[in-house]
Every structure is written in C-alpha cells, then in structure tokens.
C-alpha positions in Angstrom: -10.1 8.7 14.1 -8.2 11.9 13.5 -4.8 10.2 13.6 -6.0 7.2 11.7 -6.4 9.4 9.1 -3.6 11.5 9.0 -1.8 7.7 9.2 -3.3 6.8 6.7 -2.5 10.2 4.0 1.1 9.9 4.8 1.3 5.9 4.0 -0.7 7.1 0.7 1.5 10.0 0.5 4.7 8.1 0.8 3.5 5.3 -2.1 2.4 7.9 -4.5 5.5 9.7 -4.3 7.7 6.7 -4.6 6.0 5.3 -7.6 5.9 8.7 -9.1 9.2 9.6 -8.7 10.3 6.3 -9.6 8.3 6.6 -12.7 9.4 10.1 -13.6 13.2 8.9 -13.6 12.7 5.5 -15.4 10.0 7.1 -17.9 11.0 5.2 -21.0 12.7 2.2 -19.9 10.6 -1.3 -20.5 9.8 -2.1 -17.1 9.1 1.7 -15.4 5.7 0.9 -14.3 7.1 -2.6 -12.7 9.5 -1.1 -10.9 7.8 2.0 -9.7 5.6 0.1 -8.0 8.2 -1.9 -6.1 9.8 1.3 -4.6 6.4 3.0 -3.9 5.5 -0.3 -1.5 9.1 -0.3 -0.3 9.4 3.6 0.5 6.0 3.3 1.8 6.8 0.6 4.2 9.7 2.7 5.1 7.6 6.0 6.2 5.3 3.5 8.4 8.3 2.4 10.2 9.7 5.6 10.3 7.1 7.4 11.7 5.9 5.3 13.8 2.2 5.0 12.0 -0.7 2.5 13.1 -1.2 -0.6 11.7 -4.9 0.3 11.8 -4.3 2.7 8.9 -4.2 0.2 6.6 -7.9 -0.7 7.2 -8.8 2.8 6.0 -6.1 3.0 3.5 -7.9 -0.6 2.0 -11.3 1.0 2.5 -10.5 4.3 0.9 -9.2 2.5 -2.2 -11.3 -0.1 -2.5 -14.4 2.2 -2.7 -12.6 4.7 -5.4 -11.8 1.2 -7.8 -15.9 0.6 -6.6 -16.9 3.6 -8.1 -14.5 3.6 -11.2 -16.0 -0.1 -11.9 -19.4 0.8 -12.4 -18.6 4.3 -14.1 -17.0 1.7 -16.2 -13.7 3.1 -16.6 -10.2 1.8 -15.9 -8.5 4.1 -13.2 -6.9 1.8 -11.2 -6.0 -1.0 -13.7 -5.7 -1.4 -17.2 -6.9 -4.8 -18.2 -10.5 -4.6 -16.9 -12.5 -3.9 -19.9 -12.7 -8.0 -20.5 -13.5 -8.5 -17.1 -17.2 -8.6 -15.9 -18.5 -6.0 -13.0 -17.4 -9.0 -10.3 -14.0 -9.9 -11.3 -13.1 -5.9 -11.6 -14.3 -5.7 -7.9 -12.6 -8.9 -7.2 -9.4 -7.1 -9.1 -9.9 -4.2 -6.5 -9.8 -5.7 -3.7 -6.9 -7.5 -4.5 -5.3 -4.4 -4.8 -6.8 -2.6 -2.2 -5.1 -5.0 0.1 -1.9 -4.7 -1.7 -1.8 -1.1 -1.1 -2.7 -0.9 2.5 0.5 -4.0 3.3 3.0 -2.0 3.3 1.6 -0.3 6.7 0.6 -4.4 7.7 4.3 -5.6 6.9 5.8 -2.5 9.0 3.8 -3.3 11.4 4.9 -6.8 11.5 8.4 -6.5 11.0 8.6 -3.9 14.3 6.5 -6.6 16.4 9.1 -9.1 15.7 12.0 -7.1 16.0 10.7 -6.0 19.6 9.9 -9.4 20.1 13.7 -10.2 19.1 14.9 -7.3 21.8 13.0 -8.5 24.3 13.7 -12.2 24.1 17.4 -11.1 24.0 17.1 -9.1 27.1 15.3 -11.9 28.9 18.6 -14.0 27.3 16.5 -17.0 26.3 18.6 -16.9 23.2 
C-alpha cells in the first residue's frame, strides 16, 4: 500500500507541476489553461514510464480526486471546475468522475503503451514478425 501511494504522489506530483509550469509561462496567452493541461497529462505520462510506477496508482489517484471534487460538490463550491454552479448535485459528481478518470490515465496509458511495447520486443525476439 506504501508504494501505491508514493506512486501515486509522484504521478500527482508530475501533473501539477506540468500544468503549473505550463501555466506560469503561458500566463496571458488565450489558450494557457488548454494547453497546460495537455502537458501536465503528457509529462505525467512521462514520469509513469520513467519511473517505472504501477498502473494500480491510478485507482488511488482516481479515488483521491474523486472524493476531494465529492466534498467540494456538496460544500457547493467550484474547485475542480468552473462551470458547475448550473449543474445539479448529480451532474457535478457525474462532472467528477469524469475527471477523476482523466487524471489517473496518464498512469493507465503508460501502463499500456510499456505492455505493448514489451509485447512488440518479445514478439520480435520470438521473430514472428
């Protein structure tokens, strides 16, 4: 559980400083907030395969997340996305998990991406193709 953990704060780790960075730099431009959260997935997803982390992380990276948009939902504030005041209590949870599961892919497509290039190694080893 320990490692899942730790896993888990350095996929975090790696998403929150690519967005922020990202966003520090392009603070002004029309489409910073777009873009900063295209290089926070992709340096995420970088870190997993870099490190080596568990694909089981993203569970509690999902988990994690999806309880702190929970609790922001019924506090009735707007942490995690801006356009939820219009939205009822179930289509802000519905909102969450959405993204929940959009944070935690980067460690799923990592994950994915080594499999199959393994797969690729292996298969080429075996020369079937």
């Amino acid at each position: 559980m320990r490692h899942l953990l730790v896993d888990s704060l350095y996929a975090s780790a790696a998403w929150f400083f690519g967005y922020g960075v990202t966003f520090y730099i392009s603070n002004g431009s029309s489409n910073s907030g777009n873009y900063s959260i295209l290089v926070g997935w992709w340096f995420a997803a970088y870190v997993v395969a870099v490190l080596n982390l568990r694909g089981t992380s993203a569970i509690l990276m999902v988990v994690i997340y999806f309880l702190l948009i929970t609790i922001a939902a019924f506090w009735g504030k707007a942490w995690f996305y801006h356009d939820v005041d219009n939205l009822s209590l179930g289509g802000r949870l519905v909102v969450g998990l959405l993204q929940a599961v959009f944070f935690g892919s980067p460690v799923i497509f990592s994950g994915l991406v080594l499999r199959f290039l393994r797969l690729c190694v292996f298969l080429r080893q075996k020369r079937v193709f």
